[in-house]
KOLMIKOL-286592 format. One record per residue: x, y, z of N, C-alpha, C, O in turn. Coordinates in steps of 0.2 Angstrom, whole numbers, padded with zeros to 4 digits, always signed. Example, Ala and Ser with C-alpha at 12.3 -4.5 7.8 and 13.67 -1.06 7.14 Angstrom:
KOLMIKOL-286592
+0066-0028+0039+0062-0022+0039+0066-0016+0039+0071-0017+0042
+0064-0011+0035+0068-0005+0036+0064+0000+0039+0067+0006+0040
***
This chain:
KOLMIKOL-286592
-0113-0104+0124-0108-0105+0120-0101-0105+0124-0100-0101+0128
-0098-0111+0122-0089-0113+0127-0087-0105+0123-0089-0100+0120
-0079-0108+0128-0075-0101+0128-0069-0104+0119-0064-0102+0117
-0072-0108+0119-0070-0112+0113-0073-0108+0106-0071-0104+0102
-0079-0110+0106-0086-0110+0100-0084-0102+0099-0083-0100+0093
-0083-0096+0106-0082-0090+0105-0078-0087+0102-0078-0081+0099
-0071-0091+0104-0066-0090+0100-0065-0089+0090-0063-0085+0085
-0069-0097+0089-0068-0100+0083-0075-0095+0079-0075-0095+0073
-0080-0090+0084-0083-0085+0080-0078-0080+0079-0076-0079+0073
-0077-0076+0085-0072-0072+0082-0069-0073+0077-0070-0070+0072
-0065-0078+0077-0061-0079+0070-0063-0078+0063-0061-0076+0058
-0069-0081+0066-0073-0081+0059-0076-0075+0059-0079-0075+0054
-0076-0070+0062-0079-0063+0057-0073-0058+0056-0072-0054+0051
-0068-0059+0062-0062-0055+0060-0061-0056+0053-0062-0051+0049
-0059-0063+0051-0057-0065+0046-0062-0061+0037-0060-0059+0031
-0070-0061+0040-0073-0061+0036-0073-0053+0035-0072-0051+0029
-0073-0048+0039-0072-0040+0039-0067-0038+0036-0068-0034+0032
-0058-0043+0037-0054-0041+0035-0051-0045+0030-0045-0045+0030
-0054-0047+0025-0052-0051+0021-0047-0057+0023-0042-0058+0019
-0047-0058+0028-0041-0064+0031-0035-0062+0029-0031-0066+0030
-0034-0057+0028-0027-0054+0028-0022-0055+0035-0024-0055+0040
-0017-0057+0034-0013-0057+0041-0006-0055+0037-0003-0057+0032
-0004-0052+0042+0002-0049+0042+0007-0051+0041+0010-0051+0047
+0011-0053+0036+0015-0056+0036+0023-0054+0038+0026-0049+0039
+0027-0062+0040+0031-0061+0046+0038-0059+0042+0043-0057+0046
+0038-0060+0034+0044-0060+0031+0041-0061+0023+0035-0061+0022
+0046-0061+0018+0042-0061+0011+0038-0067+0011+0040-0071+0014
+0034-0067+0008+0029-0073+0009+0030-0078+0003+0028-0075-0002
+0034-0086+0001+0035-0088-0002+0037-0084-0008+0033-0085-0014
+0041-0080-0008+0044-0075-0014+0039-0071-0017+0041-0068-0023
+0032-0070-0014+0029-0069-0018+0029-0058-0017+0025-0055-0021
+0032-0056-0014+0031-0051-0014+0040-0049-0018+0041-0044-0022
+0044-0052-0016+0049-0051-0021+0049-0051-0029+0052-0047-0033
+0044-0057-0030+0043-0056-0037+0041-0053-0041+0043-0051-0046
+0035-0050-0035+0032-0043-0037+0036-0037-0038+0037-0033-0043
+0038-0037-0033+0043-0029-0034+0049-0028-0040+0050-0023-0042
+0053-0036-0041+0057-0035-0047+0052-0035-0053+0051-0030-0057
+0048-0040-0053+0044-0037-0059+0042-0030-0061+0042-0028-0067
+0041-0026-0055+0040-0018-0055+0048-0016-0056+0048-0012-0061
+0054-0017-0055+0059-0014-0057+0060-0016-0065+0060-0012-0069
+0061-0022-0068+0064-0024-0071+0058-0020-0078+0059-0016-0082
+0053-0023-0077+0047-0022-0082+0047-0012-0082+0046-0010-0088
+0047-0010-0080+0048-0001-0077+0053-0001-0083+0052+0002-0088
+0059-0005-0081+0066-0003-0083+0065-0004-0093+0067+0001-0096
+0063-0009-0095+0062-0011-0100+0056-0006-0103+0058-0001-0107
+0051-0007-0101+0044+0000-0103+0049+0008-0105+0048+0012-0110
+0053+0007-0099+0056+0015-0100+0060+0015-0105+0059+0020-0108
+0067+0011-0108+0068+0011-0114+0064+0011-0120+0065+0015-0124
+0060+0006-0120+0056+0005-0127+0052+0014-0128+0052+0017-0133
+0048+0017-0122+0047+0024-0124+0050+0030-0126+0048+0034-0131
+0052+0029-0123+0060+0034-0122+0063+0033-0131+0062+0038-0134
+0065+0028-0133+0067+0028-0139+0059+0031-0145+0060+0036-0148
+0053+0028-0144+0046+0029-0148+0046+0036-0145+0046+0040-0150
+0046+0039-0140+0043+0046-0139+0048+0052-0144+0046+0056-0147
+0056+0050-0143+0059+0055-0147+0060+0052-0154+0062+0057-0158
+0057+0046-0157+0057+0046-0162+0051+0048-0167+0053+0050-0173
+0046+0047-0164+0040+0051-0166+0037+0059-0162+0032+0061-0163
+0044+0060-0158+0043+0069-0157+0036+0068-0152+0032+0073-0150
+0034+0062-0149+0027+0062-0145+0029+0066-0140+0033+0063-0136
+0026+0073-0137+0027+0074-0128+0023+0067-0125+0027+0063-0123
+0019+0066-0125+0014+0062-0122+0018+0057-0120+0019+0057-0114
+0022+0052-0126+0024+0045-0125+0031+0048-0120+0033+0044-0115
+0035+0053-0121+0040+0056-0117+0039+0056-0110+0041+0053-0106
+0033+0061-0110+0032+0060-0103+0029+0055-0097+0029+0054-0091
+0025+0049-0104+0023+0045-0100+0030+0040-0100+0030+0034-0097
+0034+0041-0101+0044+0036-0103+0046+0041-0096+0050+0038-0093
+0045+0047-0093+0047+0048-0086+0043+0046-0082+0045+0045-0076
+0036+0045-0085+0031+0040-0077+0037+0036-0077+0042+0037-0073
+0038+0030-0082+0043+0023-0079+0048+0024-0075+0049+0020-0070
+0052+0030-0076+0058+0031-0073+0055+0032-0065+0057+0030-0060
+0050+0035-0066+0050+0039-0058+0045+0031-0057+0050+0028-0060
+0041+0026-0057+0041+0020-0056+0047+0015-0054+0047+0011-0049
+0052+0017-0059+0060+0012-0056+0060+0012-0049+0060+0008-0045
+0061+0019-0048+0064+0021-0042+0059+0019-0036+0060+0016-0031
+0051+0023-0038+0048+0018-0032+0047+0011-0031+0046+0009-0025
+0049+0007-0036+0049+0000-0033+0056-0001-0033+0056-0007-0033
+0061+0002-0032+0067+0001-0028+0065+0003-0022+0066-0001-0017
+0062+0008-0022+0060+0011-0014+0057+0007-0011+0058+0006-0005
+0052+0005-0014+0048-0003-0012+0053-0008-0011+0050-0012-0007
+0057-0010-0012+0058-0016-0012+0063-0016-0005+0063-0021+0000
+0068-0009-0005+0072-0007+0001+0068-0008+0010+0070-0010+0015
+0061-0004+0010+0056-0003+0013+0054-0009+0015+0054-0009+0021
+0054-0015+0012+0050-0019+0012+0056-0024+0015+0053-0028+0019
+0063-0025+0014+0066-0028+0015+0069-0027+0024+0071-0031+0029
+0067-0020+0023+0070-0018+0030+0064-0019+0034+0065-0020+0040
+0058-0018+0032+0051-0020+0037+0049-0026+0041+0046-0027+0046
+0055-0030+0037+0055-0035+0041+0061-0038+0046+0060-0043+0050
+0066-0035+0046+0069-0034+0050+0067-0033+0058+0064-0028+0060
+0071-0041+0062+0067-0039+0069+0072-0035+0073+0077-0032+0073
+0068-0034+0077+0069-0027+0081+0076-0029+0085+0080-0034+0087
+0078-0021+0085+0086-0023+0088+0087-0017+0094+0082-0013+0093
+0090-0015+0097+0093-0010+0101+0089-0002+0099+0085+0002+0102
+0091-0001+0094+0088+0006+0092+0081+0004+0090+0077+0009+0091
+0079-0001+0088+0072+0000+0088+0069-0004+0089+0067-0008+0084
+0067-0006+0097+0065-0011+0101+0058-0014+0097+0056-0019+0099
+0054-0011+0094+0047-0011+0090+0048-0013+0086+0044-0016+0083
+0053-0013+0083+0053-0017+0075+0055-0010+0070+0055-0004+0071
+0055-0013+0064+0055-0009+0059+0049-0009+0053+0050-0010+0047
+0043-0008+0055+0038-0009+0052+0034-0001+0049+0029+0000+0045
+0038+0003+0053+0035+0010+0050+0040+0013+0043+0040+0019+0041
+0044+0007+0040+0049+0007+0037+0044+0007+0027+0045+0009+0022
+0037+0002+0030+0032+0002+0021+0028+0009+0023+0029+0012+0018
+0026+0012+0026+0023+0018+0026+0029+0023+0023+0030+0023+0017
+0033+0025+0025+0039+0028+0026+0040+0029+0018+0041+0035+0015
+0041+0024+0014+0042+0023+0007+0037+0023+0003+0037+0023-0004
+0030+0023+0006+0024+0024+0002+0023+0032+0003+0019+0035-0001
+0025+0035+0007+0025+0042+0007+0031+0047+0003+0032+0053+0002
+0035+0043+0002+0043+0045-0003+0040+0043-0009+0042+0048-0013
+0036+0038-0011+0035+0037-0018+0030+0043-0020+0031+0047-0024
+0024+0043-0016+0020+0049-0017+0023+0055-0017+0019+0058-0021
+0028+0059-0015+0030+0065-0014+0033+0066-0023+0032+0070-0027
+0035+0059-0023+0041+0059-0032+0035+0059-0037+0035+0063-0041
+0030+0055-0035+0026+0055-0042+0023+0063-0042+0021+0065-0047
+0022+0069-0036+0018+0074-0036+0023+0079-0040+0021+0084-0043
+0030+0077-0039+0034+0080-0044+0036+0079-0051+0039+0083-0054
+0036+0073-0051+0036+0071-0059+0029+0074-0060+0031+0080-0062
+0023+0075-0061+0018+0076-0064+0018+0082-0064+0014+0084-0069
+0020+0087-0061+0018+0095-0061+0025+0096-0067+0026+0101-0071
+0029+0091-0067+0035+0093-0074+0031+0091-0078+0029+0096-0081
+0029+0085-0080+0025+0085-0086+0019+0087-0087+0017+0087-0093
+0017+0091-0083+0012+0095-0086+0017+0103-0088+0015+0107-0092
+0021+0103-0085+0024+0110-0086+0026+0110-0092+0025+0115-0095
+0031+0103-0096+0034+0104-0103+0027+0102-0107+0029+0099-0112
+0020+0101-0106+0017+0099-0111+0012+0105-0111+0008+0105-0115
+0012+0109-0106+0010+0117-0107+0012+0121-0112+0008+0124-0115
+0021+0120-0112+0023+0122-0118+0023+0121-0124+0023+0125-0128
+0023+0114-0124+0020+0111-0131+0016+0111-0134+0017+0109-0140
+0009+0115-0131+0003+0115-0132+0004+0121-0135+0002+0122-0141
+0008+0126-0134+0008+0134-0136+0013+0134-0141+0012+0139-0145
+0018+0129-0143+0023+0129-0149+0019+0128-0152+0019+0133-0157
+0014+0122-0154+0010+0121-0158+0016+0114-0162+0017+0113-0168
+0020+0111-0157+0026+0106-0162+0020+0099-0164+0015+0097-0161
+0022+0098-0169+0018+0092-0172+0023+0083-0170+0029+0082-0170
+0019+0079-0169+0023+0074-0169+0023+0071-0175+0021+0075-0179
+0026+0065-0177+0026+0061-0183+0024+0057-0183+0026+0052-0180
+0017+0056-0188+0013+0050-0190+0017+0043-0187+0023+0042-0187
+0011+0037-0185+0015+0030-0187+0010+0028-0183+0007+0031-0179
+0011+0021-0184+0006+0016-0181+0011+0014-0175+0009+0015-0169
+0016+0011-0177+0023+0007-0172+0020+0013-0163+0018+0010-0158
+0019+0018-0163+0019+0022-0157+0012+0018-0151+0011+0017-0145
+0008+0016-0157+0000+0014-0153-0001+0005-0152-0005+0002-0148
+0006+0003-0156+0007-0003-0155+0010-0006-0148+0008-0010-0143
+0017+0000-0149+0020-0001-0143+0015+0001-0136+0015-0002-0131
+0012+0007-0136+0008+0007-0130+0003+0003-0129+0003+0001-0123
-0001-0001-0133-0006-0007-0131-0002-0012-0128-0004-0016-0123
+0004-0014-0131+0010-0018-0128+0009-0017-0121+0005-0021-0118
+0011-0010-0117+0013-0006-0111+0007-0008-0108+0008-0011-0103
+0002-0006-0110-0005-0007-0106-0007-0014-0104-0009-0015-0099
-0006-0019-0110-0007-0025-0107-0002-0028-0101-0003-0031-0096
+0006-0025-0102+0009-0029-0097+0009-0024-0090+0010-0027-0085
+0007-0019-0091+0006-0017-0084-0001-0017-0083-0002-0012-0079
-0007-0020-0084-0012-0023-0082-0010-0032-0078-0013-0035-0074
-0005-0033-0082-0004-0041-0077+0001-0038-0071+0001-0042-0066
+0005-0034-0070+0009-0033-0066+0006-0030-0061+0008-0031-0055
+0001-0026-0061-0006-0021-0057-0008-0029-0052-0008-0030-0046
-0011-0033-0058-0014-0036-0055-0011-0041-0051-0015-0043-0047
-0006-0044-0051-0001-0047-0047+0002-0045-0039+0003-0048-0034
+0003-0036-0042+0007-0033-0037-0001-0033-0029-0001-0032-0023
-0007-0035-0034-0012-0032-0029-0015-0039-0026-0018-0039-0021
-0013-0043-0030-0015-0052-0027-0009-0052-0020-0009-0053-0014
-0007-0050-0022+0002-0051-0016+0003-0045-0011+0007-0045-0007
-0002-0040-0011-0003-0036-0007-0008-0038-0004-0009-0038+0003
-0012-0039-0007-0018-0040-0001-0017-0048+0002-0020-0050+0006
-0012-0052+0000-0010-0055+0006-0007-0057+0010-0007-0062+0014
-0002-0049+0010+0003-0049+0012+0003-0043+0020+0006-0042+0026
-0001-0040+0018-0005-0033+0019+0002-0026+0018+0002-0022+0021
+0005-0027+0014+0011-0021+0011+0009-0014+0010+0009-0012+0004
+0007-0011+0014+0006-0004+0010+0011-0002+0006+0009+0001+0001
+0016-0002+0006+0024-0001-0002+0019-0005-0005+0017-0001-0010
+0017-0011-0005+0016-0015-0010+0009-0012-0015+0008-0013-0021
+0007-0010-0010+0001-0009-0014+0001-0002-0015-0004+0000-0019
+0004+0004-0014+0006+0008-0016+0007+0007-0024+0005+0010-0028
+0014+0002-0023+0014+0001-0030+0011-0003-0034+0013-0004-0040
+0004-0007-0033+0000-0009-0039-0005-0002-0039-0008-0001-0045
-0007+0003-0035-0008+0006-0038-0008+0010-0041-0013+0014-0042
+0001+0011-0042+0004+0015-0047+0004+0011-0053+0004+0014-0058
+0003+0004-0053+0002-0001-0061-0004+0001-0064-0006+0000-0069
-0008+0004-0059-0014+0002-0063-0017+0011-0066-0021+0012-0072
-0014+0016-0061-0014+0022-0066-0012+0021-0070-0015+0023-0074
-0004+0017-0072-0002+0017-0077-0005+0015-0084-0005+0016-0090
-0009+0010-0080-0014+0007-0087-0019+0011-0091-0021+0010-0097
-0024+0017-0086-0028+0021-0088-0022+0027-0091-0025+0032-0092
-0015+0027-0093-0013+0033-0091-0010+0032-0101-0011+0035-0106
-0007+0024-0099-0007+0022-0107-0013+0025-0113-0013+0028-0118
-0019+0020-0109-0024+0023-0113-0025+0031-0116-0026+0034-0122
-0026+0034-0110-0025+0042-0112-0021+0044-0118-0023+0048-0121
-0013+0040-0118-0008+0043-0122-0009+0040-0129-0006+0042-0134
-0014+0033-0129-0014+0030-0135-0021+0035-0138-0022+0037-0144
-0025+0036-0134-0032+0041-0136-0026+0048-0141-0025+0049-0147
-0022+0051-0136-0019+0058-0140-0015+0057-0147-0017+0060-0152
-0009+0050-0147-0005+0048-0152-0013+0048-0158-0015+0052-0163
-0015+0043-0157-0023+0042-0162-0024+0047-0165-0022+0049-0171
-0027+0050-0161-0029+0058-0165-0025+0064-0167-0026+0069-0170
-0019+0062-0164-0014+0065-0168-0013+0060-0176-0014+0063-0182
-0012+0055-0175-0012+0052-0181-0018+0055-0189-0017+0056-0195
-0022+0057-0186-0029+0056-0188-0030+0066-0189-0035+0069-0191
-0024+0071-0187-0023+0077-0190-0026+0081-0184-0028+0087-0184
-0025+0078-0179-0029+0083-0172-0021+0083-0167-0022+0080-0162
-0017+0086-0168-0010+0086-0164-0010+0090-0158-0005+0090-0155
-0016+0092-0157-0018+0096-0150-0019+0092-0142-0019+0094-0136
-0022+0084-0147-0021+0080-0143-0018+0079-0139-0019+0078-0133
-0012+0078-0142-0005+0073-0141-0002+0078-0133-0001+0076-0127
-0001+0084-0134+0000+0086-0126-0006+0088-0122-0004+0090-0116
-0013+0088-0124-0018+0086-0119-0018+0080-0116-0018+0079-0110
-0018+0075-0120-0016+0068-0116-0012+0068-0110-0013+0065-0105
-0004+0073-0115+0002+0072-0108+0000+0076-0103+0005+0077-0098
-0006+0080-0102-0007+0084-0097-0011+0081-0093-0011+0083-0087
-0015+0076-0096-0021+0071-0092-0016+0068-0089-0018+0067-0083
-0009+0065-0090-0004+0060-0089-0002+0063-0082-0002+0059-0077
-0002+0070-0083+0003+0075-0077-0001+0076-0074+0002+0078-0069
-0008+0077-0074-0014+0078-0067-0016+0070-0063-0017+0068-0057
-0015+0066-0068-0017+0059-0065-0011+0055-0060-0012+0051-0056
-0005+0056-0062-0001+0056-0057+0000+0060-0051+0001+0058-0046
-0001+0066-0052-0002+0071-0047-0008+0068-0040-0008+0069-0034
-0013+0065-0045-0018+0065-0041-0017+0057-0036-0018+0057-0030
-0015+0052-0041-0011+0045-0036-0005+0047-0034-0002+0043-0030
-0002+0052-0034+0003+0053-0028-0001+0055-0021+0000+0051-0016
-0004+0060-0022-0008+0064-0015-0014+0057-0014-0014+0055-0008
-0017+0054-0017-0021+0046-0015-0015+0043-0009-0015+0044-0003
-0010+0041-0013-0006+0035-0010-0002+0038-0003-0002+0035+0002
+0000+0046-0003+0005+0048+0002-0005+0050+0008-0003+0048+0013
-0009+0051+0007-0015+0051+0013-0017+0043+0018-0018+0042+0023
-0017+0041+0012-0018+0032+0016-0011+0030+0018-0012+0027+0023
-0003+0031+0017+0000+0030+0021+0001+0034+0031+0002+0032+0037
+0000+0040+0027+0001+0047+0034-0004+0044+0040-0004+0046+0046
-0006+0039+0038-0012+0036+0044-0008+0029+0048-0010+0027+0054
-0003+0027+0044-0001+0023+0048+0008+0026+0052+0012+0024+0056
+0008+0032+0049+0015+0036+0053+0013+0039+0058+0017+0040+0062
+0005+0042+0059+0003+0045+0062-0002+0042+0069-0006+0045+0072
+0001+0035+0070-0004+0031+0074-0012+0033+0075-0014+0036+0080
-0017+0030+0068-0023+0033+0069-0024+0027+0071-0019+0022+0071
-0031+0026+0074-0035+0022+0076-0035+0017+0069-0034+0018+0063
-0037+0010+0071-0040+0007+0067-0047+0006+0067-0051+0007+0072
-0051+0004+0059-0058+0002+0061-0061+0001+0068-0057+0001+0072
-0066+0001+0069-0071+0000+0074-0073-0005+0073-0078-0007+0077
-0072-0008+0069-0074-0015+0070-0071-0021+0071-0074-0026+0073
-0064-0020+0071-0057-0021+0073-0057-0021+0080-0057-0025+0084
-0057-0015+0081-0059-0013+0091-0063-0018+0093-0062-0022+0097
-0068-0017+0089-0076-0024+0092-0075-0029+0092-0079-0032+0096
-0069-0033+0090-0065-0038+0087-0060-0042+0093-0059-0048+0094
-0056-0035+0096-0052-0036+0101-0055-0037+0107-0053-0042+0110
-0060-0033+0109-0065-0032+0113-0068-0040+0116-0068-0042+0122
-0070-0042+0110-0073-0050+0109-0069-0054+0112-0070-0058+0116
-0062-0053+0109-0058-0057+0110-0055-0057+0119-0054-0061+0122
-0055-0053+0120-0051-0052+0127-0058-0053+0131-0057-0056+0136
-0065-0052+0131-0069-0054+0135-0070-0061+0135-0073-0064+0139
-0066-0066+0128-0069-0072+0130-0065-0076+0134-0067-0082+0134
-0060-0075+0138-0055-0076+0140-0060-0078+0150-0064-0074+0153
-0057-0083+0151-0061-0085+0159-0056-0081+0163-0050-0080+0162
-0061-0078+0169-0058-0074+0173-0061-0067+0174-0062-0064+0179
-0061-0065+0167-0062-0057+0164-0068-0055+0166-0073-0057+0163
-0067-0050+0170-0074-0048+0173-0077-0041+0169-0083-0040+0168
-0073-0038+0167-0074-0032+0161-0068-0029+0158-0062-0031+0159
-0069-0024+0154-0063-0021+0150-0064-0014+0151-0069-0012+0154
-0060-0009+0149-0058-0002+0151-0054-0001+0148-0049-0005+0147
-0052+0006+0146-0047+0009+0142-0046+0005+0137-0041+0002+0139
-0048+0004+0130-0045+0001+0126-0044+0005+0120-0048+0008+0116
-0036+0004+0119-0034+0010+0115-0028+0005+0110-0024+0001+0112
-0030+0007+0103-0026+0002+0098-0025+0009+0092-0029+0013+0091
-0018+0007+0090-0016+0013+0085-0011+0009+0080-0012+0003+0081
-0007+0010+0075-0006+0009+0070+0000+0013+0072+0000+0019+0073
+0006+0007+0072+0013+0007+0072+0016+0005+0066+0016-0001+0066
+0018+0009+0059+0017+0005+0054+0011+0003+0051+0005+0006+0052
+0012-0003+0048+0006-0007+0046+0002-0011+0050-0003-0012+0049
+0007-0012+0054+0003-0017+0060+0001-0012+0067+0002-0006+0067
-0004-0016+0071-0007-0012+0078-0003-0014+0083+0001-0019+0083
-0005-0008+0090-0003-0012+0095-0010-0011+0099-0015-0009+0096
-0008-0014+0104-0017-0011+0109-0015-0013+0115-0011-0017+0116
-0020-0008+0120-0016-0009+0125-0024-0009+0131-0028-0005+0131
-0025-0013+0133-0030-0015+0138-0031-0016+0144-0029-0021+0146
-0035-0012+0149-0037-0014+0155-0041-0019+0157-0047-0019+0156
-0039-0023+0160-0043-0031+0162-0045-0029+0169-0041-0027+0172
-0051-0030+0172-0053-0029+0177-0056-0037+0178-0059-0040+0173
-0053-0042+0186-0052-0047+0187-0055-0047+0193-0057-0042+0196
-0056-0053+0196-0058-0053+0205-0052-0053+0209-0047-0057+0209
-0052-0045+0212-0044-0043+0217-0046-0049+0225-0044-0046+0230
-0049-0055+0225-0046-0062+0227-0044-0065+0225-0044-0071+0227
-0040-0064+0217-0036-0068+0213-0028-0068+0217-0027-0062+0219
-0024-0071+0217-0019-0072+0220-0014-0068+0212-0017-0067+0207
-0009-0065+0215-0004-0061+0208-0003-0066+0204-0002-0065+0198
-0002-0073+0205+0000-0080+0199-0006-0078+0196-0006-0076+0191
-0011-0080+0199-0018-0079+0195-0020-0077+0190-0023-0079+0185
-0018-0071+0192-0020-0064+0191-0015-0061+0183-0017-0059+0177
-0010-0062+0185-0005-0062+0178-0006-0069+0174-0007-0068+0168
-0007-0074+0177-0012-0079+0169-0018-0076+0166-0019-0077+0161
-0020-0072+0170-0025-0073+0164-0022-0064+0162-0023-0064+0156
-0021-0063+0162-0015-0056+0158-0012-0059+0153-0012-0056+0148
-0011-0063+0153-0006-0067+0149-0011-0070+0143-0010-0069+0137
-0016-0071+0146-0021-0076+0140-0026-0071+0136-0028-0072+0130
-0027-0065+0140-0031-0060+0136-0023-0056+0130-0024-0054+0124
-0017-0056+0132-0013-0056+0126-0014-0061+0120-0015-0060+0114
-0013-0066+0123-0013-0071+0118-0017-0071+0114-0015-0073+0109
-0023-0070+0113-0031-0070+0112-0029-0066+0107-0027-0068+0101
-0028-0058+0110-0028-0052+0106-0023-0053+0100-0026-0052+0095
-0019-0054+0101-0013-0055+0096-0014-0062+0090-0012-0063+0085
-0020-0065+0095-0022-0069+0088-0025-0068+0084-0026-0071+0079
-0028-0059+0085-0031-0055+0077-0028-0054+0072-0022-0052+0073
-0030-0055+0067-0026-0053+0062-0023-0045+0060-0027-0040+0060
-0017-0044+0059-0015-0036+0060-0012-0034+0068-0009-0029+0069
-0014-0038+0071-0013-0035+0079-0004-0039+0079-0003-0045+0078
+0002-0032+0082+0010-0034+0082+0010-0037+0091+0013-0041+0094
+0005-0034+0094+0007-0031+0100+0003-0031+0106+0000-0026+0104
+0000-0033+0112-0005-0032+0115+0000-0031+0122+0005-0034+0124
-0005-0024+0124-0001-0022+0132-0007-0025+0137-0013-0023+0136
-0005-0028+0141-0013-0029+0144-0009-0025+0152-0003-0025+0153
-0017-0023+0156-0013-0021+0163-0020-0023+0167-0026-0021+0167
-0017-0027+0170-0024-0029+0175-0025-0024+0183-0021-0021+0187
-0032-0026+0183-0034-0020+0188-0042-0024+0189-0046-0026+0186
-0039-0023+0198-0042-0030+0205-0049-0023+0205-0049-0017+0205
-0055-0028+0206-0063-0024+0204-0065-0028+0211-0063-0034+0211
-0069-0027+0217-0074-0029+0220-0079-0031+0217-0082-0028+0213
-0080-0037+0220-0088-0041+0218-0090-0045+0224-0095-0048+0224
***
């Protein structure tokens, strides 16, 4: 197999492992802008429309699910801030870039929603024990199936556009859209059978409402802490690089190869073992070409290569 054919393999399983994802260098044809105001705008609209039905028909449930929206606003603001500054290139104070900037806010959204949820469960504990009743009406189950279908299409948007983009903010927040959609249902199950003479529901509901944010906080803030905390990536990834820098002419073996997670994106940093009769021009081209290689993975920001002369 050329050192061509080897390459155009690679490509192709990288590509096929990681869903062809590549990192993008800035908003991608608006499409991650579109996303995020959709999550402000549509949040903002959701949160009035409950807000008015929860205290009009006395629902804890529909109340607390009109404070998911609010604490929503704010994470796709936080998203949006994150993501804007992510891409900013690198300046004096931070010579790497600004890419630890979507982790960062995917761990700020998760802290808020773990506190939003433990209040809604806190005021629907009491509720449970007043015994207050809501007020009948249909208008409450209409307006939630509204809720659920539109944030089933904004789930699904926000998560087309993240997986093309590779955003953790971004996919943080679809899948804060998409709790949101099992979270509607739960509230539309409680209002029901409140309807229906069962009003014990209504703040069971809002309590399922306050453990299941609780639970997609602590989900989203675990898969972010991985990219703050420079873990490794897959191993299949490593296998990946590995392929890539051996196919490179010249290269006689590889050593030390160590890749972590700066942000969203990797760096990696590799020992090239070369024939020490290469002259130091030589010797630094192909340093040069085992970067280039490496960095045509997808995900990879950064390749350190350090060449080191082997007898043969």
């Amino acid at each position: 197999m050329t050192g061509e054919q080897q390459r155009i393999a690679i490509d192709s399983s990288v590509r096929a492992s990681y869903g062809g994802q590549r990192m993008s260098r800035g908003f991608e044809d608006g499409r991650e802008r579109l996303a995020i105001w959709m999550g402000i705008i549509g949040n903002a609209i959701l949160f009035a429309g409950k807000v008015f039905i929860g205290f009009s028909f006395n629902s804890i449930a529909i109340i607390s699910d009109s404070f998911n929206s609010l604490a929503d606003i704010i994470a796709s603001t936080i998203v949006f801030v994150s993501v804007r500054s992510s891409y900013r290139a690198p300046d004096a104070d931070h010579p790497f870039g600004h890419k630890r900037a979507q982790p960062i806010a995917g761990l700020v959204v998760a802290i808020f929603m773990g506190i939003v949820g433990f209040e809604i469960i806190s005021q629907s504990v009491t509720r449970l024990f007043t015994g207050e009743e809501i007020q009948k009406g249909i208008l409450p189950i209409i307006v939630l199936a509204c809720v659920l279908v539109i944030k089933l299409g904004m789930h699904l948007y926000a998560r087309f556009t993240a997986a093309r983009t590779g955003s953790t903010a971004l996919m943080a927040s679809a899948t804060d859209h998409r709790n949101d959609v099992l979270i509607s249902g739960a509230v539309i199950l409680g209002v029901g059978a409140s309807n229906l003479g069962f009003p014990i529901f209504d703040p069971i509901a809002a309590i399922l409402v306050g453990l299941w944010i609780i639970r997609s906080g602590f989900t989203i803030g675990r898969s972010n802490i991985k990219y703050l905390m420079g873990e490794a990536p897959p191993p299949g990834l490593v296998d990946a690089i590995k392929a890539r820098a051996r196919s490179v002419p010249g290269v006689l073996g590889l050593h030390d190869v160590f890749a972590h997670y700066v942000g969203t994106t990797i760096e990696v940093e590799i020992h090239v073992d070369v024939d020490r009769r290469l002259s130091v021009e030589q010797a630094h081209d192909i340093g040069e070409k085992v970067q280039a290689e490496v960095e045509r993975v997808d995900g990879i920001s950064r390749a350190f290569i350090h060449i080191d002369p082997l007898e043969v």
